[in-house]
C-alpha positions as CSV (number, residue, x, y, z in Angstrom):
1,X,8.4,16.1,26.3
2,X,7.4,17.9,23.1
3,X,4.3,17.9,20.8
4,X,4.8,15.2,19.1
5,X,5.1,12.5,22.0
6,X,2.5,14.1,23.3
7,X,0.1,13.9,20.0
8,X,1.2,10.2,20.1
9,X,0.3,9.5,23.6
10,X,-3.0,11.2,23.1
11,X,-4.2,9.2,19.8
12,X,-3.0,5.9,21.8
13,X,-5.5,7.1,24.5
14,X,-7.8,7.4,22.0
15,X,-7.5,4.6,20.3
16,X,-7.4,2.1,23.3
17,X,-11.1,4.2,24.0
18,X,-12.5,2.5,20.6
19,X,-13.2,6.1,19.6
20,X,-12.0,6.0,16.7
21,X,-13.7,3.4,15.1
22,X,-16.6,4.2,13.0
23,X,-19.2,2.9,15.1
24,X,-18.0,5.1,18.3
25,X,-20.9,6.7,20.5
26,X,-17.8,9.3,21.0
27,X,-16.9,9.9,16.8
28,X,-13.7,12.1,16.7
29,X,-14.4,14.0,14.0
30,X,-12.7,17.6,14.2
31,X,-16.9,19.2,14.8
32,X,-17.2,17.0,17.7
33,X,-13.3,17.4,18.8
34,X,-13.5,21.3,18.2
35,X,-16.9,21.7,20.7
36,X,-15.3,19.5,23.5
37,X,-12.5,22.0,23.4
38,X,-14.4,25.0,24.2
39,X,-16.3,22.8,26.8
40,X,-13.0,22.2,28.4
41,X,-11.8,26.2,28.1
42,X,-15.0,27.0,29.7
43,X,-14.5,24.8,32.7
44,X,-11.0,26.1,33.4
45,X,-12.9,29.4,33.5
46,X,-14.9,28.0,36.1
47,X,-11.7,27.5,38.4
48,X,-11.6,31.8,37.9
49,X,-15.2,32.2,38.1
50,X,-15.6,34.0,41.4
51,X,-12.1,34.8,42.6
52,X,-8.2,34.5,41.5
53,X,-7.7,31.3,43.9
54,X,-7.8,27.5,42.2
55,X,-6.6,23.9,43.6
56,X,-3.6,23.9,41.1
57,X,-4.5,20.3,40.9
58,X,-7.8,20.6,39.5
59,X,-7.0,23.7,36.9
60,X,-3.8,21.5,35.5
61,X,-5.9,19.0,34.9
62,X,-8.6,20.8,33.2
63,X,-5.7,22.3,31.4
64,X,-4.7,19.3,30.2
65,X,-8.1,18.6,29.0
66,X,-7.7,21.5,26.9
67,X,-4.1,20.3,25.5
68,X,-5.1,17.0,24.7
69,X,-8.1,18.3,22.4
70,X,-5.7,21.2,20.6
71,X,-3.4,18.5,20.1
72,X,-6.1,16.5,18.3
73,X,-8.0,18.6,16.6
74,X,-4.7,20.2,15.1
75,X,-3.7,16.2,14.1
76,X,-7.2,15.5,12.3
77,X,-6.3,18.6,10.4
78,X,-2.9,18.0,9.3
79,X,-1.5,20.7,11.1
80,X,1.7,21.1,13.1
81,X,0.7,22.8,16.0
82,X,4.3,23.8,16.7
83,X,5.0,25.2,13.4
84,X,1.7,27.3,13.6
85,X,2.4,28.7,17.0
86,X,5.7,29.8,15.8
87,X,4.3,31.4,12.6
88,X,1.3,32.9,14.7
89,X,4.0,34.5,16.8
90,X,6.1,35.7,13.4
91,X,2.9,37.6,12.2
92,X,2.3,39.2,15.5
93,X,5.9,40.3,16.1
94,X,5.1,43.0,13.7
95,X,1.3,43.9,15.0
96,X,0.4,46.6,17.3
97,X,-1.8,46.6,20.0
């Protein structure tokens, strides 16, 4: 599966929700989509909270959580995720750390 299908499954989701229509209770606008993301980064942190052992269950979902909003914050901004990770990874070929 690749970015793409998934973006496409994701904004189906979303769009058989209602959330996109204007008069949502849930507006997907990238603010919104952008906060929920770090809501969902901080709950997989949760699964590492207190030690290094997790139901792998639970943490991919919450994972997925985190995928699914990436995914759409990147789409309501025009950007292609995959290209960006690749360029990201271009510009820190040459970095030290």
């Amino acid at each position: 599966m690749d970015l793409e299908m998934l973006t496409a499954a994701m904004h189906a989701f979303v769009q058989s929700k209602g959330w996109y229509d204007p008069d949502s209770p849930h507006p997907q606008t990238s603010k919104n989509i952008a906060i929920s993301l770090a809501v969902e980064a901080a709950e997989v942190l949760e699964h590492f909270q207190w030690d290094e052992t997790t139901d792998k269950a639970e943490l991919a979902g919450e994972l997925a959580d985190v995928l699914l909003y990436l995914l759409q914050l990147a789409s309501l901004n025009g950007i292609d995720l995959g290209q960006a990770v690749m360029d990201k990874l271009d510009r820190n070929a040459g970095r030290e750390w």
